[in-house]
NUMIKOL-545167 format. One line per field, with one value per residue (C-alpha): residue in one letter; y, x negated, z. Coordinates in nm, 3 decimals, always signed. Layout:
REM NUMIKOL-545167
resn: [A ...]
py: [Y ...]
px: [X ...]
pz: [Z ...]
REM end
This chain:
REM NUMIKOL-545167
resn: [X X X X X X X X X X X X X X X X X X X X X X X X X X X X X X X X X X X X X X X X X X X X X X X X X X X X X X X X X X X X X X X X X X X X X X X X X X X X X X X X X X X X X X X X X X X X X X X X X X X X X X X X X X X X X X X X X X X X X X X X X X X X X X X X X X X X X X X X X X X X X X X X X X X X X X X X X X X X X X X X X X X X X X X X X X X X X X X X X X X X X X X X X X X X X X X X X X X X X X X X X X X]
py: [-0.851 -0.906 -0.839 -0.515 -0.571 -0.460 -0.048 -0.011 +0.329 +0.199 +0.011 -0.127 -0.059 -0.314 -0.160 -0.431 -0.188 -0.135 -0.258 -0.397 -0.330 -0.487 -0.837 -0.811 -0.648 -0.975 -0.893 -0.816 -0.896 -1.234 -1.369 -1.595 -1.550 -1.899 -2.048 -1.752 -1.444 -1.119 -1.000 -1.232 -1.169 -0.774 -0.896 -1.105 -0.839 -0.580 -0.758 -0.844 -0.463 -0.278 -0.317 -0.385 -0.431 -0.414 -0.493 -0.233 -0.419 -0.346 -0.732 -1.087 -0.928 -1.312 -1.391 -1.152 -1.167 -1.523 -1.389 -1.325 -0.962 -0.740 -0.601 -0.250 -0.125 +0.232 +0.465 +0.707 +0.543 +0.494 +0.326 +0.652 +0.514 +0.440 +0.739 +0.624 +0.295 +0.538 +0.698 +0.432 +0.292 +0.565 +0.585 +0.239 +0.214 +0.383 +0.393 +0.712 +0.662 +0.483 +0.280 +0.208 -0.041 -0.142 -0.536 -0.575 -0.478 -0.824 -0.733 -0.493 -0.399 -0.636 -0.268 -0.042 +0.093 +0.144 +0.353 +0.517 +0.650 +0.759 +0.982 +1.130 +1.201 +1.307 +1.592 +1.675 +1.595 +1.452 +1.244 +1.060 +0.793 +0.551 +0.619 +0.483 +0.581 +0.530 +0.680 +0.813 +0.552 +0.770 +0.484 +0.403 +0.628 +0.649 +0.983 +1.047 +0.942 +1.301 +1.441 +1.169 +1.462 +1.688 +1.317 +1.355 +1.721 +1.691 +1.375 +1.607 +1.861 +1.582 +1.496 +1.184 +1.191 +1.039 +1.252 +1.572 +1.519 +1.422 +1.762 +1.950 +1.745 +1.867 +1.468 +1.425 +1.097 +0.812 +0.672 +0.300 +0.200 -0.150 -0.348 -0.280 -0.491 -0.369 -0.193 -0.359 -0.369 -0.652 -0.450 -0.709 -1.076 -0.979 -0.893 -1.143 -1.385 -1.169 -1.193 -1.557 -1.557 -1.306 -1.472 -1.729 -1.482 -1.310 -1.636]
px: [-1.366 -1.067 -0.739 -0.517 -0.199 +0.112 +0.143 +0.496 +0.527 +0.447 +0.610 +0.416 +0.491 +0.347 +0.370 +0.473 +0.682 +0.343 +0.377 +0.009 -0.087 -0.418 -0.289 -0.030 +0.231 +0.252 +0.424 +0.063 +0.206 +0.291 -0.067 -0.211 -0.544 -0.659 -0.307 -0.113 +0.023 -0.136 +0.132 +0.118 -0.259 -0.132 +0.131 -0.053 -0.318 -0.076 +0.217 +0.008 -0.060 +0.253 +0.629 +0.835 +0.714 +0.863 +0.809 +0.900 +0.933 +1.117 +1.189 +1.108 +1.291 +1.374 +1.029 +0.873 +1.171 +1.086 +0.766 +0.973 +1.014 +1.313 +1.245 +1.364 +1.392 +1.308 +1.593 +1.447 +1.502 +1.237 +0.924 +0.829 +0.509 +0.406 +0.552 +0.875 +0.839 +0.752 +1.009 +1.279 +1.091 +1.011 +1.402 +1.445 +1.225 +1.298 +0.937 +0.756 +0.491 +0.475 +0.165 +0.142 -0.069 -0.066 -0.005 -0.345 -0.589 -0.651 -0.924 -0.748 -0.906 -0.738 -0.782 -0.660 -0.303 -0.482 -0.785 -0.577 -0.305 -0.623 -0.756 -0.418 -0.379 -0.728 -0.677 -0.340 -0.253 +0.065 -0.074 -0.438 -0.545 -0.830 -1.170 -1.499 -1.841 -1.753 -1.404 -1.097 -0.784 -0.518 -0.208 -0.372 -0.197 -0.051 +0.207 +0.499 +0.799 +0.961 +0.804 +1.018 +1.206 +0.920 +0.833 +1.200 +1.151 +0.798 +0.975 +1.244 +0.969 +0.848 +0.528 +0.428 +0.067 -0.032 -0.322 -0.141 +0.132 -0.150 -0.300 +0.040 +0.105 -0.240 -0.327 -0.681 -0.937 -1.028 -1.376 -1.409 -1.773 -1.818 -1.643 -1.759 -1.494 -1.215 -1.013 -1.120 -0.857 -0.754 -0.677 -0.782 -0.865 -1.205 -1.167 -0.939 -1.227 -1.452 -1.182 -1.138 -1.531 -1.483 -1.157 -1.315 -1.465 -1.084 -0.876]
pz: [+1.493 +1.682 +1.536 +1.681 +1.809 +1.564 +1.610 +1.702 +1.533 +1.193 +0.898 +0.597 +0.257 -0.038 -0.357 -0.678 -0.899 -1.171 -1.488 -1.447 -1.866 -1.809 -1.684 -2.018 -1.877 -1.635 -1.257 -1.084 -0.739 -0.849 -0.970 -0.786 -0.616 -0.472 -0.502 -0.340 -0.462 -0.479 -0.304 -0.033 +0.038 +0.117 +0.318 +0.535 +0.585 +0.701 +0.877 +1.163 +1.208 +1.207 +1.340 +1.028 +0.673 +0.293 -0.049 -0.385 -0.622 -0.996 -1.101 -0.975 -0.667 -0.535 -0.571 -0.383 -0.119 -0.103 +0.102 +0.381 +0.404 +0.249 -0.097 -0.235 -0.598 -0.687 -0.663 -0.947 -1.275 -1.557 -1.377 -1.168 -1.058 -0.674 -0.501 -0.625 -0.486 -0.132 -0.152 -0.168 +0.135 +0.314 +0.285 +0.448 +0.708 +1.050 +1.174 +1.263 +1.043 +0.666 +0.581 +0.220 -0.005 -0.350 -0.392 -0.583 -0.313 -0.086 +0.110 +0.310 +0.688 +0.971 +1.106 +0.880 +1.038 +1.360 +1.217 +0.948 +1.283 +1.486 +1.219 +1.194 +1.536 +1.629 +1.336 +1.435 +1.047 +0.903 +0.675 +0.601 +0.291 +0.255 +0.141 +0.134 +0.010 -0.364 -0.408 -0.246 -0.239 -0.304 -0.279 +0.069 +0.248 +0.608 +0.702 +0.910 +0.754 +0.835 +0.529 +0.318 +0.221 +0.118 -0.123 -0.242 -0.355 -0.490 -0.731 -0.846 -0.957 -1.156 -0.952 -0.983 -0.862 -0.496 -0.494 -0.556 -0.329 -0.047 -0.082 -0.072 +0.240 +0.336 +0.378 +0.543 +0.405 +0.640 +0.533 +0.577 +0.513 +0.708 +0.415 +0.052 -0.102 +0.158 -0.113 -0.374 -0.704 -0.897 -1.218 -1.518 -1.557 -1.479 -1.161 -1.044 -1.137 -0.874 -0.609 -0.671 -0.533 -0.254 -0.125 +0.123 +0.328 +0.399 +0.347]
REM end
């Protein structure tokens, strides 16, 4: 499959601020999957895609800036989880539409941005996530960066869950059922020893 050219209306948010408990509290972004970051697997799936392109992060900040792309800290104290990581971003970027990832998903689609912003369009939605034929991937998510203040408010309620701000925003799924390991996680030792099999195929 040939790769889509970079959507001008979109910038690409990799999400590092998790305290990854499984890995022992190690920064997940920063493990290395055949000699490269996690991180820097997301990156280079999704910077070819989109115009601009961050990193939240909560620490290590040099290291992941050291991947070449600027690198915000949440504004909302106390590890918030990934919408607060959003939201800082959401704040930064001055695209029409925020694409988000989480830094332990490698496999990403060389398509995703460009499938993710037809869906949208083609259901006259604001915003749409990833899913495929065994679950919905909630921190996949693509919307228009005008509802960054709806995010704001739904934080100062105290919401913290993707999914349940996606259905406020009325967010629609995008299935994705050509690639079985397209989102998958790296969540425990485990499964970084299955990536470290898949990676060839996406290297």
């Amino acid at each position: 499959m040939s790769t889509p050219e970079p959507l001008p209306t979109i910038g690409a948010v990799v999400l590092a601020g998790g305290r990854a408990r499984r890995f022992g509290g190690r920064d997940k972004g920063l493990i290395r999957l055949n000699g490269q970051p996690l991180a820097a697997w997301v990156v280079q799936r999704l910077a070819p895609q989109v115009r601009d392109l961050m990193l939240s992060a909560n620490r290590n900040l040099s290291d992941y800036a050291a991947l070449g792309y600027p690198v915000v800290a949440d504004a909302i104290p106390g590890q918030a989880g990934p919408l607060a990581g959003i939201h800082t971003a959401a704040r930064a970027l001055r695209c029409e539409w925020v694409l988000t990832a989480p830094c332990d998903t490698p496999f990403l689609p060389a398509d995703l941005a460009a499938r993710m912003l037809a869906r949208a369009r083609r259901e006259g939605v604001d915003a749409v996530y990833a899913a495929d034929d065994q679950q919905l991937h909630y921190s996949v998510m693509l919307f228009r960066r005008a509802l960054h203040d709806d995010l704001a408010a739904f934080l100062r309620m105290g919401g913290r869950k993707a999914r349940e701000w996606l259905a406020r925003v009325h967010a629609e799924p995008v299935l994705f059922e050509d690639d079985p390991y397209a989102f998958f996680n790296v969540n425990s030792p485990e499964e970084l020893a299955r990536a470290e099999g898949l990676a060839l195929r996406y290297a």
